[in-house]
N, C-alpha and C positions, 0 to 999 in steps of 0.2 A: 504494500500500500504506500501510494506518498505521503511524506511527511511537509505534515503544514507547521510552522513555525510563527507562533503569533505574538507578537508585541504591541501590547499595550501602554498608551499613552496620554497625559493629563492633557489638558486644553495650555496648559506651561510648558508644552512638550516636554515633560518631565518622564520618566519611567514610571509605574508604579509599585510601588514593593509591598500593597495591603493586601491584604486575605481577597480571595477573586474567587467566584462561584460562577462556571459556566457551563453550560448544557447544548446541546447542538442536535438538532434533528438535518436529517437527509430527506430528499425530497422521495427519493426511488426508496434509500435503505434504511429508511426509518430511524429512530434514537442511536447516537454515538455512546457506546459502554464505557464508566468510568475510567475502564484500564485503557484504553486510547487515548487518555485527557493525561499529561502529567504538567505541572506546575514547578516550575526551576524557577520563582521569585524573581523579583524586579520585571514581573509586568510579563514573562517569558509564559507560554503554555504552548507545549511540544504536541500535534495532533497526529496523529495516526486515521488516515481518513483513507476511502475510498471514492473516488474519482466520482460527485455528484454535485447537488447546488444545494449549501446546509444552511439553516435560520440557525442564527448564536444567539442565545440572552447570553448577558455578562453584566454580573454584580457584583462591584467592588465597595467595600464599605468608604464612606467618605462621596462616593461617587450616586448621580441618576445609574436608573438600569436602563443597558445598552440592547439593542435588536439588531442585528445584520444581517447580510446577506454575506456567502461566502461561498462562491465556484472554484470546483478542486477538480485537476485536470491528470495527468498523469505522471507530471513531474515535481518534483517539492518545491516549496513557493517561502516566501519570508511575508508575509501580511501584518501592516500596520495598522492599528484600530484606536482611535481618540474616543476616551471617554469622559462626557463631560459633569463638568465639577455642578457640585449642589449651590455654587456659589455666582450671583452676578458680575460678584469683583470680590476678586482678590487684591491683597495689599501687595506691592513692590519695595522691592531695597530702601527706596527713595522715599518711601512712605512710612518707615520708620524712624524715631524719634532716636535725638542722642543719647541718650539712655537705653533704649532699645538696639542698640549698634553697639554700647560696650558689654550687655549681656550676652550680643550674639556670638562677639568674638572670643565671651571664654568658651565656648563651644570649640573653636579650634582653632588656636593662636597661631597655627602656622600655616593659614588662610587667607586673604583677604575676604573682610567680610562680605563684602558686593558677592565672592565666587559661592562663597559658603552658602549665603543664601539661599542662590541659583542651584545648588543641591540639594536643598533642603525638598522632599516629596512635599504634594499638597498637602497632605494630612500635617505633616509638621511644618508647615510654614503657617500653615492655620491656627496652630495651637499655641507656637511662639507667639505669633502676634498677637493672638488675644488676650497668651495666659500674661505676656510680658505688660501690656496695653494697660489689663486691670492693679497689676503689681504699682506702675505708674501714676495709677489715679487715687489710687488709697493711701491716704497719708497715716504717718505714727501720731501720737499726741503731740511729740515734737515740731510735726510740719512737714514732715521730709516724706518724700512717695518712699513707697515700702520697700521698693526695689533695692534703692540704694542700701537695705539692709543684706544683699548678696552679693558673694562673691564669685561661684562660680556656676554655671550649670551645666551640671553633671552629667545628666542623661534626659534627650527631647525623646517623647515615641509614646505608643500603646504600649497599655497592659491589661490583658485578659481578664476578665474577672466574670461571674455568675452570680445572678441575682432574680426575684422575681419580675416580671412586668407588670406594666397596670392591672393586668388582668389575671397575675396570681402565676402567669407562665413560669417557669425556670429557666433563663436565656445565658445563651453569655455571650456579649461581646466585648469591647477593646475603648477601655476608657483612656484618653489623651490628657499624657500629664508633662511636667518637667519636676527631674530632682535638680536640687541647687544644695549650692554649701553658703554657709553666713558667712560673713565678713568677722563676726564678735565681736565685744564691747558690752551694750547692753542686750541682757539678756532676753533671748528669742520669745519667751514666753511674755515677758513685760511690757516687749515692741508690738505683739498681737493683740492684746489686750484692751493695750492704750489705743489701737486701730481699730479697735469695734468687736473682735471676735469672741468669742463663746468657749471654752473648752468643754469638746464633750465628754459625756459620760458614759462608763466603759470602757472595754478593749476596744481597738485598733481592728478593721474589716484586714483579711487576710491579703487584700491586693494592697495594704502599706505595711500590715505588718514581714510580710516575707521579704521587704526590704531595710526592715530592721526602723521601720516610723510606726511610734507605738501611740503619741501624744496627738489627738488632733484637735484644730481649732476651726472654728467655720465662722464665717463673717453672719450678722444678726439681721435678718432683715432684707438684704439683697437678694436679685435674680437678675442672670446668675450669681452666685455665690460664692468667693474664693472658700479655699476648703485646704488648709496647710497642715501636714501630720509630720511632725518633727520626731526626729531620732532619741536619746532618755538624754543623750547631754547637750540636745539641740541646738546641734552643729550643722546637721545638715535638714533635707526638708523634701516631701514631697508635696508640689503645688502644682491646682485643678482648678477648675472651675464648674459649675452642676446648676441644674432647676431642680432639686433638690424630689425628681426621679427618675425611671429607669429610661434609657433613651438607647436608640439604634449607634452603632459603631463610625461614628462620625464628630468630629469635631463642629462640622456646620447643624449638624442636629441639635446636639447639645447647647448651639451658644445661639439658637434664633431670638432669643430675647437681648443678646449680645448689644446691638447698636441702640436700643430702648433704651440701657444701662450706661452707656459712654457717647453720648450724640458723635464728639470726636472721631471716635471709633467709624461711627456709619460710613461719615463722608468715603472709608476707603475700604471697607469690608461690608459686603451686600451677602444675606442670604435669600436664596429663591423662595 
């Protein structure tokens, strides 16, 4: 059989590297079997087809669902497919704030930041901006955005976690965070505090505790809502933002109350 080779790509012509759900019926040979489908990341999915004219859905979390058409002939092909984002406008380099530019480069200092950006997939160029945007707007008692209380950021991306849905389901999909390390001085807890936050009550859900953030704190009142869960000597921190329920695998899902909350924000990040 020929092998079709499919690459998938953002409306940023970016690759995409999220979880991809795709299914493909033939016109003559009816449904393509899972073990035809394999999935090699960053947007790659290796087909094993039989020479006909197949309908693909293709769902990438972060992303609409895609429909195609796709003619397989008798020799292997390379097929590029744009899948487009949940978003009107996305933010650019250029639309980030000076503070927003020295967060990105502890990311990777041996970068310029403009290129790093430009690598960053949609999913995390979404989440930097918003989660960094909100960091920005929320002052300590003292005055100062909360930002400037970090020093590095450690790790941009998803992490999986399981929970029920509105409707009692047990789901799991890929909540969009950044961990960061503090700067130190005054104490993590006392800087949250003084900012509005809540410490809650109880253990630590297992998608902060398995990275060792056991303390969390959630902003009082807001939508969306920062939601910071600090390590026992809060040093470092995992920070989110939520509508305080269970939402699909998506950054633009999660923050459509985003531009309500930061008018700023709107002008340059649009959800559909």
């Amino acid at each position: 059989m020929p092998t079709v080779t499919l690459l998938l790509k953002s409306q940023r012509s970016r690759r995409i590297p999220d979880r991809i759900s795709i299914s493909l019926r033939g016109a003559g040979s009816g449904p393509v079997q899972p073990g035809d489908i394999e999935e090699r990341g960053a947007g790659e999915v290796v087909l094993d087809l039989v020479p006909d004219l197949y309908t693909m859905d293709v769902e990438v979390d972060g992303f609409a669902p895609k429909r195609a058409k796709l003619r397989v002939e008798f020799d292997p092909i390379v097929h590029e497919l744009e899948v487009d984002n949940l978003v009107t406008l996305m933010p650019t380099f250029d639309d980030l704030s000076d503070e927003q530019e020295r967060l990105l480069k502890t990311l990777d200092g041996g970068n310029k930041p403009e290129e790093l950006w430009d690598e960053l997939s949609d999913n995390k160029a979404a989440t930097f901006f918003q989660v960094t945007h909100a960091l920005t707007e929320v002052t300590t008692k003292a005055g100062a955005p909360l930002s400037t209380a970090i020093e590095d950021i450690i790790r941009l991306g998803g992490s999986q976690l399981t929970a029920p849905d509105t409707g009692g389901t047990m789901r799991s999909v890929v909540g969009w965070r950044m961990h960061v390390a503090f700067v130190g001085g005054t104490p993590v807890e006392e800087l949250l505090l003084g900012a509005g936050f809540k410490r809650d009550e109880g253990t630590a859900h297992p998608t902060h505790s398995r990275f060792g953030f056991v303390k969390s704190f959630r902003e009082k009142g807001a939508n969306p809502r920062m939601q910071i869960v600090t390590d026992f000597e809060g040093k470092r921190a995992d920070v989110d933002l939520d509508n305080g329920k269970f939402h699909r695998s998506s950054p633009h899902e999660v923050y459509k109350n985003f531009p309500k909350r930061f008018p700023k924000g709107a002008k340059i990040y649009k959800v559909k």
